[in-house]
C-alpha positions in Angstrom: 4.2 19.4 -6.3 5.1 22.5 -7.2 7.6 21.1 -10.4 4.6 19.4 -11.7 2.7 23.1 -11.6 4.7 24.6 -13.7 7.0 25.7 -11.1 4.7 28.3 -10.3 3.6 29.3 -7.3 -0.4 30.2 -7.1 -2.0 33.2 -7.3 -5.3 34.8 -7.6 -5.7 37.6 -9.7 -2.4 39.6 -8.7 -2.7 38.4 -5.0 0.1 35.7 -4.3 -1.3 32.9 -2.5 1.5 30.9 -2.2 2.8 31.6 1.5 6.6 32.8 1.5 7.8 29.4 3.6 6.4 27.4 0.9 7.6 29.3 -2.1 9.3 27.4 -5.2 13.0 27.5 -6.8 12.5 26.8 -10.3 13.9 23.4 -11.0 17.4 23.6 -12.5 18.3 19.4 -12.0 16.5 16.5 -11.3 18.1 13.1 -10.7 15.3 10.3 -10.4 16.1 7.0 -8.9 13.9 3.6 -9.5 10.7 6.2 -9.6 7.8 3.8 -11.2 8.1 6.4 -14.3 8.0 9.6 -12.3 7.4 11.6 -15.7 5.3 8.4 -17.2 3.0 8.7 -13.9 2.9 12.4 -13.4 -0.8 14.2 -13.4 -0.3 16.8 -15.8 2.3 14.5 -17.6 2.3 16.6 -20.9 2.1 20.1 -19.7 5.9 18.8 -17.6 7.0 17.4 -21.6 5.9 19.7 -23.4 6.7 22.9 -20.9 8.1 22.3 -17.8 11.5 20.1 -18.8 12.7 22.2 -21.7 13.2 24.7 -18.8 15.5 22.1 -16.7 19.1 21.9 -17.6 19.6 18.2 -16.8 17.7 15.1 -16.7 19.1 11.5 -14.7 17.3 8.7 -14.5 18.2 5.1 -12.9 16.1 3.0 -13.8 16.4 -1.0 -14.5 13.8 -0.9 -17.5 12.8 1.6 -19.9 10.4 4.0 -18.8 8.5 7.0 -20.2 10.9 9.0 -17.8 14.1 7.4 -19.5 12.5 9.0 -22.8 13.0 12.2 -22.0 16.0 12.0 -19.6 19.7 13.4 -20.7 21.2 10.6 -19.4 20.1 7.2 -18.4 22.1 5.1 -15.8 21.3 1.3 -15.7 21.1 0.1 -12.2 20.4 -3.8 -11.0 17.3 -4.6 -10.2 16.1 -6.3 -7.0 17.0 -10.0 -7.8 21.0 -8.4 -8.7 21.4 -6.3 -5.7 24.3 -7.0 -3.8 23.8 -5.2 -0.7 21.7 -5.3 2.4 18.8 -2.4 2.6 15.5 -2.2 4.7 12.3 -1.1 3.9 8.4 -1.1 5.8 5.1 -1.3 5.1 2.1 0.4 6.2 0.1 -3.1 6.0 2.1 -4.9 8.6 4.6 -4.4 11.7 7.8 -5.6 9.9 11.1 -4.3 9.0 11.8 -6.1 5.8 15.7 -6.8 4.7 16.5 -6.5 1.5 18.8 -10.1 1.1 22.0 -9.4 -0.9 21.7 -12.2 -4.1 24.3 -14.4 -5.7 22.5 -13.7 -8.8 24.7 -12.7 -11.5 24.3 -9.1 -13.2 23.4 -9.3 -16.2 24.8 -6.5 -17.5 27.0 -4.0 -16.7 24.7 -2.1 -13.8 25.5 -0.7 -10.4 24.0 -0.1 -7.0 22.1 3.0 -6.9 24.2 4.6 -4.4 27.4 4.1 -6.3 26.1 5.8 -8.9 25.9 9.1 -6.9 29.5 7.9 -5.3 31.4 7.4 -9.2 30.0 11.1 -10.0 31.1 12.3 -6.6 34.2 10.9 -6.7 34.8 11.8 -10.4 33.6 15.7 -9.1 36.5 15.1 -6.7 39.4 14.5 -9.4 38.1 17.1 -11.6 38.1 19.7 -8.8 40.4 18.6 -6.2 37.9 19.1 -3.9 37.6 15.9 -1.0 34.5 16.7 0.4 32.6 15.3 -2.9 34.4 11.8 -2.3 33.9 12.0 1.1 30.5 12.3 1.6 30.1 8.3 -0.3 33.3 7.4 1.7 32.1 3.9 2.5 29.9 3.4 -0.5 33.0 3.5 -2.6 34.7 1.3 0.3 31.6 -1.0 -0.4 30.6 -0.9 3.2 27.1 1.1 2.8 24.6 -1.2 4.3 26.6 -2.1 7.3 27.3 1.9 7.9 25.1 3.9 6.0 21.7 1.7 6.9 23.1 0.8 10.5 22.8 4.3 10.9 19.1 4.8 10.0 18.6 1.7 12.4 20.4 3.2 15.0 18.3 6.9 14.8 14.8 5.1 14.7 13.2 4.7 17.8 11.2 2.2 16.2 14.1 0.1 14.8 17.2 1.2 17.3 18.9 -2.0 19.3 18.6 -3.9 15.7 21.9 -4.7 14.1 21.3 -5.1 10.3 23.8 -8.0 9.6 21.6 -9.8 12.9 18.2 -9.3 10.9 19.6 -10.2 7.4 20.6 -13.0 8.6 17.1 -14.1 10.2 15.4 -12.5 6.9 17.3 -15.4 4.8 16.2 -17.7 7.3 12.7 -16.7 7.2 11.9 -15.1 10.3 10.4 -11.5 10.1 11.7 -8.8 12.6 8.9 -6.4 13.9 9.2 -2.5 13.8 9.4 -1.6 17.3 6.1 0.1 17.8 3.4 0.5 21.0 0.8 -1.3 19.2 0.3 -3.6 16.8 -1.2 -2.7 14.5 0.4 0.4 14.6 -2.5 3.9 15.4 -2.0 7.3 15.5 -2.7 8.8 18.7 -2.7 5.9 21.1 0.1 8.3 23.6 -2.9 11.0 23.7 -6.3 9.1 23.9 -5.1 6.7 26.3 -2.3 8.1 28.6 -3.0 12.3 27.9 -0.1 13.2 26.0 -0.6 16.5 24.2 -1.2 16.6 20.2 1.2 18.6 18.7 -0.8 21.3 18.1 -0.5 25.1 19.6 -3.3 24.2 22.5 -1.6 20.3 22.7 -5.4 19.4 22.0 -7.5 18.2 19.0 -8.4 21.7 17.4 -11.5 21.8 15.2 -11.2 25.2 14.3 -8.8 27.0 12.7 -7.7 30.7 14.2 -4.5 31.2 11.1 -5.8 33.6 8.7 -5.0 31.8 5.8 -8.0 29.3 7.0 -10.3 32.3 7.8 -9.7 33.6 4.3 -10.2 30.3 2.5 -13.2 29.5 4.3 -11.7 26.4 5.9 -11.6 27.1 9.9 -14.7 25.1 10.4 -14.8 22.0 9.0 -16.4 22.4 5.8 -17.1 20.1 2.0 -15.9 21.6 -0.3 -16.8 20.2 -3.8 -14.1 18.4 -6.0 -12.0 21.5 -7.6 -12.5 19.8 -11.1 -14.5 16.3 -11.1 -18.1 16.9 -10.6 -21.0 17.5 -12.6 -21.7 20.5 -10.6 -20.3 24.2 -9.8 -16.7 22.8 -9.1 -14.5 23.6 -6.0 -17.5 25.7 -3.8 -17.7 25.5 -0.1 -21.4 23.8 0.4 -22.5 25.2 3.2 -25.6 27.6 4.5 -24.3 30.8 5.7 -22.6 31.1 9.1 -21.1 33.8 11.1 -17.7 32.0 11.7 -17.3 31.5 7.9 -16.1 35.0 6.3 -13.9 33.6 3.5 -12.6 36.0 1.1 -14.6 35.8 -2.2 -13.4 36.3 -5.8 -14.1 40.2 -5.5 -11.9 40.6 -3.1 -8.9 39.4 -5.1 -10.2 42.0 -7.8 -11.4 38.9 -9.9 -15.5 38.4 -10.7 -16.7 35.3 -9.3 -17.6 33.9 -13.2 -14.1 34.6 -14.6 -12.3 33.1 -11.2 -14.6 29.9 -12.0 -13.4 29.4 -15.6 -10.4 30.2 -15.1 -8.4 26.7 -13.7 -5.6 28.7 -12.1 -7.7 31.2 -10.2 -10.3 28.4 -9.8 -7.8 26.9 -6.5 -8.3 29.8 -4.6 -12.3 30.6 -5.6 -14.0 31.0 -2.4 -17.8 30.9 -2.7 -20.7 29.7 -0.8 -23.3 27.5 -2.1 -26.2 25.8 0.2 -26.8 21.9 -0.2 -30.3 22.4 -1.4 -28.7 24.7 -4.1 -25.9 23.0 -5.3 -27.6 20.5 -7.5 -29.3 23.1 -9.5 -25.5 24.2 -10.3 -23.5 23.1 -13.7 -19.8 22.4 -13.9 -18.9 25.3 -16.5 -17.4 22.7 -19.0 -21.1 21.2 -19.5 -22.4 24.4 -21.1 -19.0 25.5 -22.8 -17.1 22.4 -23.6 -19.6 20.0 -23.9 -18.1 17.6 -21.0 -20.1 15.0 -19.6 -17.9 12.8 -17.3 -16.1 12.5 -14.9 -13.1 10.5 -15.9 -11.3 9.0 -13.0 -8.0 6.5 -13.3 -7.7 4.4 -10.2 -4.7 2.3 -9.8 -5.3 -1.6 -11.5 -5.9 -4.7 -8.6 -3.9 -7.2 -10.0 -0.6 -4.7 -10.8 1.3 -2.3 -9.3 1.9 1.1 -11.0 3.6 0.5 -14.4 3.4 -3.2 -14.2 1.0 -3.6 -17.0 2.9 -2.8 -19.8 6.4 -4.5 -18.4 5.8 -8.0 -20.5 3.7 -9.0 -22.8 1.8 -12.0 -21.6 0.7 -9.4 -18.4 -0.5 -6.8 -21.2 -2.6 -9.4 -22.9 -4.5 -10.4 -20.1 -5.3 -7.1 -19.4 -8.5 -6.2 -20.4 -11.2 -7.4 -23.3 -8.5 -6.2 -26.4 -5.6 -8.8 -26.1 -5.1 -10.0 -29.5 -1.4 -11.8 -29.9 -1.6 -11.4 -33.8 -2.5 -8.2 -33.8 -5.4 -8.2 -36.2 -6.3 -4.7 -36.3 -3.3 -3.4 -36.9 -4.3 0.0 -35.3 -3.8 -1.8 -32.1 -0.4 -0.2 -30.3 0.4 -3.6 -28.4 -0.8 -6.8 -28.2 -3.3 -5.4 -25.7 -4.4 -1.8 -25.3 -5.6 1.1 -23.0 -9.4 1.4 -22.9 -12.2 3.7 -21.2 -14.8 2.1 -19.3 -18.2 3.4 -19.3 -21.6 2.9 -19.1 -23.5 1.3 -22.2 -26.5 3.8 -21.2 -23.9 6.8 -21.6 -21.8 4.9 -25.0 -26.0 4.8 -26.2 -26.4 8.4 -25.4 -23.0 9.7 -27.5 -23.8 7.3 -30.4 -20.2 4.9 -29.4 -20.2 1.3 -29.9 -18.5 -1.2 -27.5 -14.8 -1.1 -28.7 -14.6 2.0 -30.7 -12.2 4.5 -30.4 -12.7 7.5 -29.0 -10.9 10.8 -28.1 -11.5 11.9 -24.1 -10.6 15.7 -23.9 -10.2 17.8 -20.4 -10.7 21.5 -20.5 -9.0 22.6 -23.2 -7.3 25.6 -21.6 -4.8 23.5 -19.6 -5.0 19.9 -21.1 -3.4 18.1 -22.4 -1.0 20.8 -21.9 -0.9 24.8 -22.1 -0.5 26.2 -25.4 -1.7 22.8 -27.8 -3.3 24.7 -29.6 0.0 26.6 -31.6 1.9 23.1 -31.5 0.1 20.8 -33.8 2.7 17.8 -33.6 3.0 17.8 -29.5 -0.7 17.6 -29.7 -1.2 14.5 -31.7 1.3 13.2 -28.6 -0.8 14.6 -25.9 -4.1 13.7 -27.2 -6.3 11.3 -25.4 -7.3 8.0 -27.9 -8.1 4.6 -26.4 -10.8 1.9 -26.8 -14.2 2.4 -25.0 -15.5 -0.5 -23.0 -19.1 -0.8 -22.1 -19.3 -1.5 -18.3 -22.1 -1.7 -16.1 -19.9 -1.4 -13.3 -19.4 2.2 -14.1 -22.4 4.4 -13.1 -23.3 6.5 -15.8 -21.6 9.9 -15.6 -18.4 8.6 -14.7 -15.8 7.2 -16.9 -12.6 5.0 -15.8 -9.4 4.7 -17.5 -6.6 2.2 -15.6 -3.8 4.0 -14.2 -1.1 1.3 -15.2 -0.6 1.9 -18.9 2.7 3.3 -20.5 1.6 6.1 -22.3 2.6 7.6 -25.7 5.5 9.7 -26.1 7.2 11.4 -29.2 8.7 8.8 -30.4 6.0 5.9 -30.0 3.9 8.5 -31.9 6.7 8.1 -34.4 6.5 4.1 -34.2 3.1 4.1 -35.3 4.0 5.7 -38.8 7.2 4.1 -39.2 7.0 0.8 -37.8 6.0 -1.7 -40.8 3.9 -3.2 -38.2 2.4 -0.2 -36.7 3.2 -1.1 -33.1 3.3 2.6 -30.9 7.3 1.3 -30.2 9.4 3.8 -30.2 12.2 2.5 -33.3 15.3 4.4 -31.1 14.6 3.1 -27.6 12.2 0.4 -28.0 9.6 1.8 -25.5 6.3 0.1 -25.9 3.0 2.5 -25.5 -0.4 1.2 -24.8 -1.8 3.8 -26.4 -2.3 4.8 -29.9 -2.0 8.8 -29.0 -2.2 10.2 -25.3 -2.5 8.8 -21.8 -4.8 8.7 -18.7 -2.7 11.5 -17.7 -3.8 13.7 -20.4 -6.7 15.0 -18.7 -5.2 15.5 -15.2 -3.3 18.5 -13.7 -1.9 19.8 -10.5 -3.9 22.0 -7.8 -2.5 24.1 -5.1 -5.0 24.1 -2.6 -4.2 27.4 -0.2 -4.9 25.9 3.1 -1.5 23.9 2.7 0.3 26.9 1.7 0.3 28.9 5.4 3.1 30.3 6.7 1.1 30.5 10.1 0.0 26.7 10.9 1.4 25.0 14.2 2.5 21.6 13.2 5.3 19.2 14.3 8.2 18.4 12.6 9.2 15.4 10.0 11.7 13.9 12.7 11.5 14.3 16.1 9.1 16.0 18.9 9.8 19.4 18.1 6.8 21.9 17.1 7.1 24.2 14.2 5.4 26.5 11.6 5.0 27.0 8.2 5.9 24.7 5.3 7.5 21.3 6.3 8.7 18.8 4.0 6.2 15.6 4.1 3.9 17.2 6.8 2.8 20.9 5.9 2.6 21.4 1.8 1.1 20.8 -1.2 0.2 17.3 -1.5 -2.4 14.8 -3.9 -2.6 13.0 -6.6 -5.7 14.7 -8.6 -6.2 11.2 -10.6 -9.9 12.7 -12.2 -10.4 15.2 -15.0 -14.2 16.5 -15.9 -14.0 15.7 -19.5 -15.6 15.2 -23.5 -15.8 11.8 -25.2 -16.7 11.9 -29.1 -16.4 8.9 -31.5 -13.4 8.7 -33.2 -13.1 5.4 -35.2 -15.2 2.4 -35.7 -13.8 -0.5 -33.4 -14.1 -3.1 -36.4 -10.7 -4.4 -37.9 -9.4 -1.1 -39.3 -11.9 1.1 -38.5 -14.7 -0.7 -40.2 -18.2 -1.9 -38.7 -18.3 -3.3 -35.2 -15.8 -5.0 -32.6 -16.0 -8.3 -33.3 -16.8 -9.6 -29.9 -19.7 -7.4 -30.1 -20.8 -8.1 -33.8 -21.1 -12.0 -32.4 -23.0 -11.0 -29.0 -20.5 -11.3 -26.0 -21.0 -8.1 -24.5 -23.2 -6.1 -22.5 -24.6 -4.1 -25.6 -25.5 -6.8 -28.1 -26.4 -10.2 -25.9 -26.6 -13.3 -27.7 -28.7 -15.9 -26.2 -25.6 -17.6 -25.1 -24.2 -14.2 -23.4 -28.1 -14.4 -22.0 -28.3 -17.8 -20.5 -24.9 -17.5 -18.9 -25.6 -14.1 -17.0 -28.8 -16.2 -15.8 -26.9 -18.8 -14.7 -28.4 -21.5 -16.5 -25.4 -23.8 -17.8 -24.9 -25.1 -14.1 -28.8 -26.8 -14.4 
């Protein structure tokens, strides 16, 4: 989490917060492998463009289609995709007790891909003949003998307790046929906790008991050794991130003041704001404003929940998915504004679209606070703004309650050079004309008004917690179980008019100039809400 904060660790005022387990190397080299768009995906996605990679020597990505990641990567490794692999893997869920095998196909590759592993093994090996050095070749010794599932994934088998006694050619072979092969747990369904409720193991905590309070001082000082609410730190309507709670002599938190910082400055301030520690009753906290409202004009909460019928990127990976998606399809393209055949859009609520004066399928621009978002420092780069930029299509929804706002989370989003499409395109499509990535946007993406937090408690150098593998107990930071962790998918933001949402920007969006939506019922639209043509 820490790459997508700037590689920064947190601080408030001159006080680091950041506990010394936990701290950050700046990030030198990243190799992603299949990641769903990693960069595309990423909550603060165009503070990482715009300020984080230029600071990263090297980019890889393998990928089997063309990502937002692929965009700005160095290099860009094809890789087969699931229906050309040609060697036996595993993989679980958390929705069911299976192992699942991965069957090796006698589909042809279409091109000339590899295996993800031999990718690593070919640079290994070529690090090898350039240096002389065996230990870079040995380390893929039997992926480049093409023996890695029957060695390399035996060998996970074999250190699981839930999978050991399995034998992976055994399972494939009953996976072609069919028949599943459970994961090896107590229960099924699998639940956390059954060896101490029911037969008195300890918990791995210091005590080897549940532990409702919190004795580290890192807790004490963020207010968080009782259990506590804490408001969201950025996605509320009111005073964001403050411990809403009466007074009480176990919670002594150290406030703002204490860092040196005045309360007001460590509540505007988004960096600081992580580690603000005040007290506010629940009788007072409604009478309390979210900053933005009075300096910023905000007035929703814009939240971008992953799509039901899709999965991550899915949307935007063929066309006859994008059209379906959503009230915009249009296969010819009328309004040639459009940056697909479909597009991104905002839902929200007709009362609210009423209230800012937007009509049901206008454009509009949806800005966060404009210290951090769409990145830090837009203001003194005109061009990587018009990238960053938030524009989309608002939807009138009654299923959004007013005050909230929804984008979809699965929609590739603009880039440099589908910005560049858009002008030089003769059909205007937001295509990139080098790489042929397809945006759904005209200018921005849902990710342009998240960020990364840090939130302190996950930061201790003094928590008791076990380790990733095994039964052992430890402290401090630990990859996957003591860290920063989240996906912030919400932004407290502005929505203004930007465009009309008639065919190039003039008069209404048709479906709502002819009365089939919400804010301009025909009698039609009226007797079919009523139910009336099944009389």
């Amino acid at each position: 989490l820490y790459y997508s904060h700037d590689d920064h660790p947190q601080y408030m005022g001159e006080e680091l917060i950041t506990g010394k387990t936990h701290m950050p190397t700046p990030t030198k080299f990243i190799w992603f492998v299949d990641a769903n768009s990693a960069l595309g995906n990423a909550k603060w996605k165009y503070n990482i463009v715009m300020n984080t990679l230029p600071k990263i020597e090297c980019i890889v990505t393998n990928e089997w289609w063309w990502s937002m990641t692929c965009e700005y990567s160095d290099i860009v490794l094809g890789v087969d995709a699931w229906n050309e692999n040609k060697y036996w893997d595993i993989a679980g869920s958390v929705t069911n007790p299976f192992v699942y095998v991965w069957p090796k196909t006698g589909h042809r590759r279409l091109y000339d891909t590899k295996n993800d592993a031999e990718t690593f093994a070919l640079v290994a090996n070529r690090l090898t003949e350039l240096t002389g050095d065996e230990r870079f070749r040995n380390y893929w010794k039997f992926v480049l003998e093409g023996k890695q599932d029957v060695v390399y994934v035996q060998r996970v088998i074999n250190a699981s307790s839930n999978l050991r006694g399995y034998k992976l050619e055994e399972i494939a072979k009953k996976a072609h046929e069919g028949i599943p092969s459970l994961i090896m747990t107590r229960t099924y369904p699998k639940y956390v906790g059954k060896d101490q409720t029911e037969e008195s193991m300890p918990w791995y905590t210091k005590s080897g008991r549940l532990e409702f309070y919190r004795e580290e001082p890192e807790f004490i000082n963020a207010g968080e050794n009782l259990p506590v609410y804490r408001e969201p730190i950025d996605s509320t309507h009111y005073e964001p991130n403050v411990i809403v709670a009466k007074p009480h002599p176990l919670l002594r938190p150290k406030k703002p003041e204490d860092y040196k910082v005045k309360s007001e400055d460590a509540l505007l301030n988004t960096e600081w704001r992580q580690a603000r520690n005040v007290l506010v009753s629940p009788e007072k906290l409604p009478k309390t404003k979210h900053p933005l409202k009075v300096t910023f004009g905000a007035t929703h909460i814009v939240h971008t929940p992953k799509y039901r019928h899709s999965a991550h990127t899915t949307t935007g990976d063929t066309d006859i998915t994008t059209l379906l998606f959503g009230p915009f399809g249009d296969i010819y393209r009328h309004d040639k504004r459009m940056p697909f055949i479909s597009e991104a859009y905002i839902d929200i609520n007709p009362k609210d679209l009423e209230k800012l004066g937007i009509k049901d399928g206008d454009y509009v621009w949806v800005d966060a606070d404009p210290q951090d978002r769409p990145f830090v420092g837009w203001k003194n780069r005109p061009e990587d703004y018009e990238v960053a930029r938030l524009l989309l299509r608002a939807r009138a929804s009654n299923n959004t309650p007013p005050g909230c706002a929804k984008i979809w989370f699965n929609m590739y989003g603009s880039t440099h050079g589908t910005v560049r499409g858009t002008k030089e395109n003769p059909n205007g499509l937001a295509k990139n004309p080098y790489t042929n990535y397809q945006s759904l946007y005209r200018r921005g993406s849902h990710q342009s008004i998240t960020r990364s937090w840090l939130k302190p408690t996950y930061q201790t150098d003094t928590l008791i917690r076990k380790n990733l593998m095994g039964q052992i107990i430890g402290k401090g930071f630990e990859l996957d179980v003591h860290g920063p962790i989240g996906a912030p998918r919400e932004g407290f933001s502005k929505i203004i008019k930007a465009e009309d949402g008639g065919i190039g920007g003039k008069g209404l969006w048709r479906p709502l100039k002819l009365g089939f939506r919400p804010m301009n019922p025909n009698e039609m639209l009226k007797k079919y809400v009523r139910a009336e043509y099944i009389k």
